[in-house]
Backbone as CSV, one residue per row, in Angstrom:
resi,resn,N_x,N_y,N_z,CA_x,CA_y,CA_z,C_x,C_y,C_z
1,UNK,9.883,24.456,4.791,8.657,24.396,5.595,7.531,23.660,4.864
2,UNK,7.517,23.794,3.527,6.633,23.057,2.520,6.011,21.621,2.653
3,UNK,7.529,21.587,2.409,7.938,19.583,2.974,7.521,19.409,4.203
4,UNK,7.757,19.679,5.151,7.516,19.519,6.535,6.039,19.398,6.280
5,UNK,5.401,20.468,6.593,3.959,20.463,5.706,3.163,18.963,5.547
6,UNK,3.883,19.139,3.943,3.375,17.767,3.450,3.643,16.282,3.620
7,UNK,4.826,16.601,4.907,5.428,15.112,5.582,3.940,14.933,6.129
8,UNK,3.731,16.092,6.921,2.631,15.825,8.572,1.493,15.575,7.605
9,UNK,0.791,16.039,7.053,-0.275,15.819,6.441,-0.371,14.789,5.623
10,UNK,0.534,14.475,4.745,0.678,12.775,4.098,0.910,11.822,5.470
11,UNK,1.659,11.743,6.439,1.657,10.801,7.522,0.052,10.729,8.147
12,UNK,-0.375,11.870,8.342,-1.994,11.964,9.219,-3.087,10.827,8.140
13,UNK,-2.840,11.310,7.072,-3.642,10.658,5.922,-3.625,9.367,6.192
14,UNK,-2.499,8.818,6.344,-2.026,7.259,6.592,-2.536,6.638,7.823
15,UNK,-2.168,7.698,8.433,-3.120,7.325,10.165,-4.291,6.733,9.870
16,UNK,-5.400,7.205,8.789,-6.377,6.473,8.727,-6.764,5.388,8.621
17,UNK,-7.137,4.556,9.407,-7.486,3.017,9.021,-8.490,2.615,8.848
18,UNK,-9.145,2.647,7.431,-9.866,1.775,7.504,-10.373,0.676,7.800
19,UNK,-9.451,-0.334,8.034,-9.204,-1.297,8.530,-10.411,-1.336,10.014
20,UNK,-9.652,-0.798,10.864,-9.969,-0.214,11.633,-11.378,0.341,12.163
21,UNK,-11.442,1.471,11.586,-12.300,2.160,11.856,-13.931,1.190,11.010
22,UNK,-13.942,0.668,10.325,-15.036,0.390,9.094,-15.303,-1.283,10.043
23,UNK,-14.151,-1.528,10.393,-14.719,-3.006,11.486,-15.256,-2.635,13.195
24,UNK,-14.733,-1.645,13.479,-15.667,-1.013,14.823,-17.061,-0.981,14.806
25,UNK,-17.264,0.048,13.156,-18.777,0.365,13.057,-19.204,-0.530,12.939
26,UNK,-18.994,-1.487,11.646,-19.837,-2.578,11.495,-20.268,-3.728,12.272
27,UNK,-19.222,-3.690,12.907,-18.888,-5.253,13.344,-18.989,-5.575,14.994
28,UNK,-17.951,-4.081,15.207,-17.665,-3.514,16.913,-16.411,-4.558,17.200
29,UNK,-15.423,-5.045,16.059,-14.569,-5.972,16.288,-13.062,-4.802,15.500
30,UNK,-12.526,-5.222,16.781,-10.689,-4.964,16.157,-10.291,-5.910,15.066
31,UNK,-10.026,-5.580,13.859,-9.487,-6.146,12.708,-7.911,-6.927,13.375
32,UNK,-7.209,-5.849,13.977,-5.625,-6.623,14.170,-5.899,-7.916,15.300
33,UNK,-7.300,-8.049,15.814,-7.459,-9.560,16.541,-7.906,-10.767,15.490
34,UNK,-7.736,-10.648,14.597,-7.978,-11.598,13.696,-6.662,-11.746,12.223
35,UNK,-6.682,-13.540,12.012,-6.164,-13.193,10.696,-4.540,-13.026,11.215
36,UNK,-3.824,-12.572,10.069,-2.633,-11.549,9.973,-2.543,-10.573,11.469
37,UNK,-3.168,-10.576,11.961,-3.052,-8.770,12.736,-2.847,-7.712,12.420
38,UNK,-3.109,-7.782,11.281,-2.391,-6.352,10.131,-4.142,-5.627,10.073
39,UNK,-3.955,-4.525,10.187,-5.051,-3.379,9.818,-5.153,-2.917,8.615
40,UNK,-5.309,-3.734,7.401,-5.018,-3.668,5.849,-6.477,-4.353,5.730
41,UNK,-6.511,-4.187,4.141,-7.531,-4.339,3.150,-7.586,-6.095,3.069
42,UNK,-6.624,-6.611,3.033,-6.390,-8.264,3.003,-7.122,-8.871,4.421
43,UNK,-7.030,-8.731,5.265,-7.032,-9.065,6.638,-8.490,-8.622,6.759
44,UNK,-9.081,-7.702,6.469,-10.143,-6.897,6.540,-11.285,-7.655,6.177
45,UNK,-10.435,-8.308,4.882,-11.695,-8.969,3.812,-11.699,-10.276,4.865
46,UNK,-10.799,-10.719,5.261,-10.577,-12.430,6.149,-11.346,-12.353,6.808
47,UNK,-11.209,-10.996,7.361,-11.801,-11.339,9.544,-13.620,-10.807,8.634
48,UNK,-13.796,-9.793,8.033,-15.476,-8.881,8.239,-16.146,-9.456,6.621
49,UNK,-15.192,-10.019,5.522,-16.108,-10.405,4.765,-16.081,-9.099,3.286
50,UNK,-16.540,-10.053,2.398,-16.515,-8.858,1.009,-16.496,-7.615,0.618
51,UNK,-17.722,-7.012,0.967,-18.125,-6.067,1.538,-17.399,-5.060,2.486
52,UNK,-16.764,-4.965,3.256,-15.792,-4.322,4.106,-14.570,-4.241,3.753
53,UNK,-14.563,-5.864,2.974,-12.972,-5.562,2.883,-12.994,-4.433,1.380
54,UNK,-13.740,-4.730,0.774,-13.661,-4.260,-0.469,-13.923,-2.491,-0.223
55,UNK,-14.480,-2.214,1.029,-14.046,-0.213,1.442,-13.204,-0.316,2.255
56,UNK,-13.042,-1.471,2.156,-11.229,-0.674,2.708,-10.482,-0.281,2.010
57,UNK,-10.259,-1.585,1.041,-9.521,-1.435,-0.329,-9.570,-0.178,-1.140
58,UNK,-10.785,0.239,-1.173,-11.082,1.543,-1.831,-10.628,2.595,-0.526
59,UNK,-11.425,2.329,0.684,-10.535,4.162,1.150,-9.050,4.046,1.096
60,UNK,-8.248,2.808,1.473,-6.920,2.656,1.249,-6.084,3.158,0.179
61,UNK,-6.969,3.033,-1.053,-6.656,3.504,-1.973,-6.695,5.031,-2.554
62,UNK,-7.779,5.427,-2.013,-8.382,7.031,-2.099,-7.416,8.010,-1.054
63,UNK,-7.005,7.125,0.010,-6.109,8.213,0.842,-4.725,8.275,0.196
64,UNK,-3.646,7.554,-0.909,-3.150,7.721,-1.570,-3.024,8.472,-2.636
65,UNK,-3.944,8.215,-3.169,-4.520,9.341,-4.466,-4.877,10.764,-3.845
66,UNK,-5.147,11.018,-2.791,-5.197,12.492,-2.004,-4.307,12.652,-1.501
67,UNK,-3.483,12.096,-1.050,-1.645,12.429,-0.616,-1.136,13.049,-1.673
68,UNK,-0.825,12.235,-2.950,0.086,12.589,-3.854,-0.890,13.782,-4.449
69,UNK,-1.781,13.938,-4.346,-2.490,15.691,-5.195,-1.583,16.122,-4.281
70,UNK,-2.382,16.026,-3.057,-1.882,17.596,-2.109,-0.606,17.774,-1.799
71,UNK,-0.096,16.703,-2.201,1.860,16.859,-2.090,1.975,17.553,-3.756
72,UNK,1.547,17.492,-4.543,1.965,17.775,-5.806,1.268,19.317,-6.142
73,UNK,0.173,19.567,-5.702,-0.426,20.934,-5.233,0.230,22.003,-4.524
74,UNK,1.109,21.433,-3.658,2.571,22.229,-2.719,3.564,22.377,-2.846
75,UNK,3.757,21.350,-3.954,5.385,21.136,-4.172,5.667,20.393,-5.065
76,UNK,5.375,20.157,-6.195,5.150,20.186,-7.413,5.784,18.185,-7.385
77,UNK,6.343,18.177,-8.170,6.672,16.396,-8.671,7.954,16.200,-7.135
78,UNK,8.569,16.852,-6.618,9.054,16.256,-5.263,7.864,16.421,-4.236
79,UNK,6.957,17.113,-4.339,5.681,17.202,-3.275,5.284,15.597,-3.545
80,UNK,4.810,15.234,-4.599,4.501,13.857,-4.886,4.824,12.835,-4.123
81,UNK,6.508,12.864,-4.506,7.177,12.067,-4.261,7.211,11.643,-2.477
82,UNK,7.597,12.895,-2.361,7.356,13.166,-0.594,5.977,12.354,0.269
83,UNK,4.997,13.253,-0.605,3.693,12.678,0.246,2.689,11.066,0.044
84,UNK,3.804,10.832,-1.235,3.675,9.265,-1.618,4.405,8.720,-0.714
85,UNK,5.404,8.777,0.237,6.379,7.885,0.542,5.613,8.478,2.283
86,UNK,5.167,9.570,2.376,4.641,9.494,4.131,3.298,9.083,4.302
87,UNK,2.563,8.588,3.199,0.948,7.917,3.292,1.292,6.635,3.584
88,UNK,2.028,6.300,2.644,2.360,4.540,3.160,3.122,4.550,4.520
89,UNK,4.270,5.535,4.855,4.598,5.211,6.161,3.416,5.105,7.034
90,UNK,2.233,5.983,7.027,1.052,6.374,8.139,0.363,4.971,8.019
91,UNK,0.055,4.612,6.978,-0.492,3.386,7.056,0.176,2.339,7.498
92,UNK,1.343,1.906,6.977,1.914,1.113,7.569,2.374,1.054,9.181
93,UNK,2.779,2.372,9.747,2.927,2.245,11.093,2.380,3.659,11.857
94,UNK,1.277,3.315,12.066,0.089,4.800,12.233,0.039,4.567,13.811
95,UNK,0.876,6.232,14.313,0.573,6.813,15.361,-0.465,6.192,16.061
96,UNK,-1.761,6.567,15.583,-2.364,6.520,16.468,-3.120,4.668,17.016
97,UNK,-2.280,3.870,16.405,-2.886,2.401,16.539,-1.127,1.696,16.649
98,UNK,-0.495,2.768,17.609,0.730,2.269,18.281,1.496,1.396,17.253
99,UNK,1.346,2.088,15.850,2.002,1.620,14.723,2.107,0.414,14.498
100,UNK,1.183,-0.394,14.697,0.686,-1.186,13.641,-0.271,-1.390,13.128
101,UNK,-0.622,-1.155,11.751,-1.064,-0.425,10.649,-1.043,-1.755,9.372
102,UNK,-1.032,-2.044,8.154,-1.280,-2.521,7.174,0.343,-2.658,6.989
103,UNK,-0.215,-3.402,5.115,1.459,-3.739,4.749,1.446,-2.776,3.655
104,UNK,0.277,-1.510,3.461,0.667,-0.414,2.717,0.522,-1.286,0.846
105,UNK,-0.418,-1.942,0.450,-0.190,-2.224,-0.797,-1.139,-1.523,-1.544
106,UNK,-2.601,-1.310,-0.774,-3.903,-0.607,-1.392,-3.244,0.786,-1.662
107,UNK,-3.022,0.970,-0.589,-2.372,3.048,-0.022,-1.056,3.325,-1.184
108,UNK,-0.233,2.249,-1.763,0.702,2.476,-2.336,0.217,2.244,-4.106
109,UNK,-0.517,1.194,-4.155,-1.642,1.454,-5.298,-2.214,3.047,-5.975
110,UNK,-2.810,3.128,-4.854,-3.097,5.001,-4.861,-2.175,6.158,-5.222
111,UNK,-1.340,5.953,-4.440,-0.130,6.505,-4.641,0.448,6.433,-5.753
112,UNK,0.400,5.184,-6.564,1.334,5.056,-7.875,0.658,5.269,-9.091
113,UNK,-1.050,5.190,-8.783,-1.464,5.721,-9.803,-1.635,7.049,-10.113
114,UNK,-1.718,7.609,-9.314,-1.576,9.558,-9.394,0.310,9.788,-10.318
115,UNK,1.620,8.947,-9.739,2.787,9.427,-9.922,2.918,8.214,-11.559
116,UNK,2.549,7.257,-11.670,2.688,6.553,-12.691,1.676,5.323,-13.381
117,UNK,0.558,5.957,-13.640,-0.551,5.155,-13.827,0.375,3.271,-14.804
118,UNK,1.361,4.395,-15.861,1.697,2.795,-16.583,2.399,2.141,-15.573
119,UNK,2.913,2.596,-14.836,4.037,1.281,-13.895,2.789,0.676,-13.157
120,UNK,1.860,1.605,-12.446,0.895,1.351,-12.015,-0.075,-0.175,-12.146
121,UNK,-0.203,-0.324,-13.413,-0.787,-0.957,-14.659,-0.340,-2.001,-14.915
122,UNK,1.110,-1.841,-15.332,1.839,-3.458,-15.278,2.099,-3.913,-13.630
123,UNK,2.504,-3.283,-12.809,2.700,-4.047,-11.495,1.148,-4.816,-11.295
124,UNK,-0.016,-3.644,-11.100,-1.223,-4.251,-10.530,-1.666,-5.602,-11.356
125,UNK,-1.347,-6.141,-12.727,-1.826,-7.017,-13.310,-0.988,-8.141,-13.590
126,UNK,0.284,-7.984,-13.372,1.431,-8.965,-13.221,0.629,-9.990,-11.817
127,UNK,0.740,-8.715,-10.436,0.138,-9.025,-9.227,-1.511,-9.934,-8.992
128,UNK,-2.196,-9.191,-10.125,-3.369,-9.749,-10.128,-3.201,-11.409,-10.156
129,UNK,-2.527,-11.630,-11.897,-2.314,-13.022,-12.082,-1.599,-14.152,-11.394
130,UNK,-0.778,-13.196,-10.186,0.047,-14.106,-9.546,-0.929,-14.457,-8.679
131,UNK,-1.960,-13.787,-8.136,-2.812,-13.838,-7.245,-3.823,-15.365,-7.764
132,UNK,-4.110,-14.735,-9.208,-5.579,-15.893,-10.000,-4.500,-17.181,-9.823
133,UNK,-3.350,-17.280,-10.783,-2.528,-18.408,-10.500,-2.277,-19.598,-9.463
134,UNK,-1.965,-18.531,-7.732,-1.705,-19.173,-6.928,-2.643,-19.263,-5.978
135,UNK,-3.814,-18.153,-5.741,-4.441,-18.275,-4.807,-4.382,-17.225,-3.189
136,UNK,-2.711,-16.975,-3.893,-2.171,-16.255,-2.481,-1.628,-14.891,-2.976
137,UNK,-2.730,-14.000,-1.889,-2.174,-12.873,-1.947,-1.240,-11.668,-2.060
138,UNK,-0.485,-12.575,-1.231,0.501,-11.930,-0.559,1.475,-12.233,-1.472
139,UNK,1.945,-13.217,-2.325,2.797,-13.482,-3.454,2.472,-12.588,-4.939
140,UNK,1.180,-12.334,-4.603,0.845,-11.202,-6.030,1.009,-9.703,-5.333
141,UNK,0.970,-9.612,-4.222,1.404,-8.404,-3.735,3.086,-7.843,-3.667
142,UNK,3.853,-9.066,-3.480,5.194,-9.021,-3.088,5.566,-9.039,-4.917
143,UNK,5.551,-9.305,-5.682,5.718,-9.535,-6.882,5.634,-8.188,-7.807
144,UNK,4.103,-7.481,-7.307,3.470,-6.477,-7.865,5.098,-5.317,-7.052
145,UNK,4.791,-5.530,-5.742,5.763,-4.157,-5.840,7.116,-4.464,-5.996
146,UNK,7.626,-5.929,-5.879,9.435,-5.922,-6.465,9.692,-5.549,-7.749
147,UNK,8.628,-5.519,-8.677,8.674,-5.298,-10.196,8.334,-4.016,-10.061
148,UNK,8.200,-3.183,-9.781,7.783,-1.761,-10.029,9.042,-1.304,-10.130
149,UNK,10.165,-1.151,-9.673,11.471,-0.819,-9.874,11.791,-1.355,-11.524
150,UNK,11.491,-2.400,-11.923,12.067,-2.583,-13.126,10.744,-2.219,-14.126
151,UNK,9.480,-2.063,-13.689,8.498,-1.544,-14.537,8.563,-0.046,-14.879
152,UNK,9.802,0.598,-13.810,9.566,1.987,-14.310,10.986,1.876,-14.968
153,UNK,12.118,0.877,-14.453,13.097,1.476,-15.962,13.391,0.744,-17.184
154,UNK,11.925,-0.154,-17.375,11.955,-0.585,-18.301,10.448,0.089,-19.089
155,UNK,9.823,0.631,-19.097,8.389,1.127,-19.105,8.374,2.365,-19.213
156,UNK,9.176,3.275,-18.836,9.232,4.545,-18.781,10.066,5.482,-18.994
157,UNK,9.964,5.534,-20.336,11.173,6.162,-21.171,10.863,8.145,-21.566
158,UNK,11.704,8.761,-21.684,12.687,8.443,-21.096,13.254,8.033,-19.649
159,UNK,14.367,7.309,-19.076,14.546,6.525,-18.528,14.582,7.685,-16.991
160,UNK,13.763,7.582,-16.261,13.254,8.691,-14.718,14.193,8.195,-13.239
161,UNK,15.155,8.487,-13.509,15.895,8.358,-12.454,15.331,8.531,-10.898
162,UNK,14.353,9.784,-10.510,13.407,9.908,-9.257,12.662,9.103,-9.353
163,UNK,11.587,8.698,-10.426,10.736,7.517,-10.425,11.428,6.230,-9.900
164,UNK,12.291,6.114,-10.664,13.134,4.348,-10.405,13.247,4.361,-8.851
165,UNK,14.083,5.645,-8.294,14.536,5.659,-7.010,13.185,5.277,-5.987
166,UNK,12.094,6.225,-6.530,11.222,6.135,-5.654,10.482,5.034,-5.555
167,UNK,10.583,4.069,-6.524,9.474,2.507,-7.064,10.729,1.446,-5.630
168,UNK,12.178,1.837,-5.793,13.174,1.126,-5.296,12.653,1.148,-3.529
169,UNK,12.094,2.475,-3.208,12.389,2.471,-1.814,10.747,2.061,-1.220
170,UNK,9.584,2.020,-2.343,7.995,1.923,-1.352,8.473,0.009,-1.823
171,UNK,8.593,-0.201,-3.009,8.995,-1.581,-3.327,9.751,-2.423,-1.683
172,UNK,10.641,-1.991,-1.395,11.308,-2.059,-0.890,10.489,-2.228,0.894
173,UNK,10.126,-1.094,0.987,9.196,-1.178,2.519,7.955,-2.005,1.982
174,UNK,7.748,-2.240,1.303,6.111,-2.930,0.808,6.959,-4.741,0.768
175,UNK,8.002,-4.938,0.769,8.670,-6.381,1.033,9.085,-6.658,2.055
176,UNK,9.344,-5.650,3.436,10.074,-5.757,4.300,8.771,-6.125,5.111
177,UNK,7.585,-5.037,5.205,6.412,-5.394,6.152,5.669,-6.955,5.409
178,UNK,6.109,-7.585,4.136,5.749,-8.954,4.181,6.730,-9.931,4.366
179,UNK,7.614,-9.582,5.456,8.828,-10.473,5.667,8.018,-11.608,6.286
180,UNK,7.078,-11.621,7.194,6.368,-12.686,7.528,5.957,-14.145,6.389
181,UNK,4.949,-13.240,5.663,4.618,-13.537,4.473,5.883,-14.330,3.685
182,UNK,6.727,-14.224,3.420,7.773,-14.534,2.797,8.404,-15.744,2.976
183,UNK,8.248,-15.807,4.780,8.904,-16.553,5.548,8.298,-17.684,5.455
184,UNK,6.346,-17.795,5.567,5.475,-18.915,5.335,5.484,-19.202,3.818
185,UNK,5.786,-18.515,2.929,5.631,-18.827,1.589,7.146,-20.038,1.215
186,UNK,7.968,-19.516,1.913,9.279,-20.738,1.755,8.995,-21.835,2.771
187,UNK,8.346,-21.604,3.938,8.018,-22.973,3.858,6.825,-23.827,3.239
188,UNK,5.894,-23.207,2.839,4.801,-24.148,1.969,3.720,-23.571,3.176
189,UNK,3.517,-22.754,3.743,1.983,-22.920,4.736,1.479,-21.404,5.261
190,UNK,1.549,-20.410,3.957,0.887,-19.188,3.307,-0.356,-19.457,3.154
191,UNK,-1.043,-18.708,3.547,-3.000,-18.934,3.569,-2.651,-18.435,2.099
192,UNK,-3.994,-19.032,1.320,-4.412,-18.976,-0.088,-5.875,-18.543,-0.008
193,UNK,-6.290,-17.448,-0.373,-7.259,-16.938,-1.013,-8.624,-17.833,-1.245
């Protein structure tokens, strides 16, 4: 019943969009009509500008970091695990905005720094530089989370078999919702920063 619990309440968390909600007030504009169509922190900053995008980025991030407490408050290092993996689902495909939602990189940020600040640490700055390097986001994002699988079993000794698993499967959904992304980056015509 625990789990259950902390499924519904890590998914509700995710429901939140900043995205969303922070371009209504300000702006009185739907974020997913602009840009990407994605209700994320990236898209946020495109369509409303510095400033907005940059609280998104932060509540995106803050509703992660309050998932994994209150999953880890209930249910100790699988509570974590649990309510890390249903914040990014909520964000990424949130009920209440007929699930589509973000590509979950701020929210999974959050998330990884509560369960592994060092994997945390090397993904976000690998990601950063791919970002300063190229210009494009979305290649320091896709980068940041394919390496988190090998940042935790190379980084985190002794060697965490639940960690690895769990870096394998948000890694994993955090590449699939930039299949788009992926698709413009092989052909050459990925917006750049």
């Amino acid at each position: 019943m625990k789990y259950l619990l902390i499924a519904i309440i890590a998914y509700l968390l995710g429901d939140i969009s900043f995205a969303y909600i922070l371009g209504k007030i300000f702006t009185k504009k739907d974020v997913r009509d602009y840009g990407s169509g994605n209700a994320g922190a990236t898209n946020a900053l495109r369509a409303f500008g510095k400033k907005i995008g940059a609280m998104v980025f932060a509540g995106d991030v803050l509703k992660g970091v309050l998932a994994v407490i209150i999953g880890r408050a209930i249910a100790g290092v699988n509570g974590s695990y649990l309510a890390g993996a249903c914040v990014i689902i909520g964000h990424n495909w949130p009920v209440f905005l007929k699930f589509k939602g973000g590509k979950g990189v701020a929210t999974t940020i959050g998330v990884m720094a509560v369960i592994s600040p060092l994997v945390t640490t090397v993904c976000f700055v690998l990601g950063i530089l791919a970002i300063a390097l190229t210009r494009t986001v979305s290649l320091g994002s896709i980068l940041g989370m394919a390496l988190a699988p090998a940042a935790a079993g190379i980084f985190v000794k002794p060697f965490d078999m639940p960690l690895f698993v769990f870096c394998l499967f948000i890694g994993s959904m955090s590449i699939y919702r930039h299949k788009d992304n992926i698709k413009r980056l092989l052909r050459g015509k990925e917006n750049k920063f």
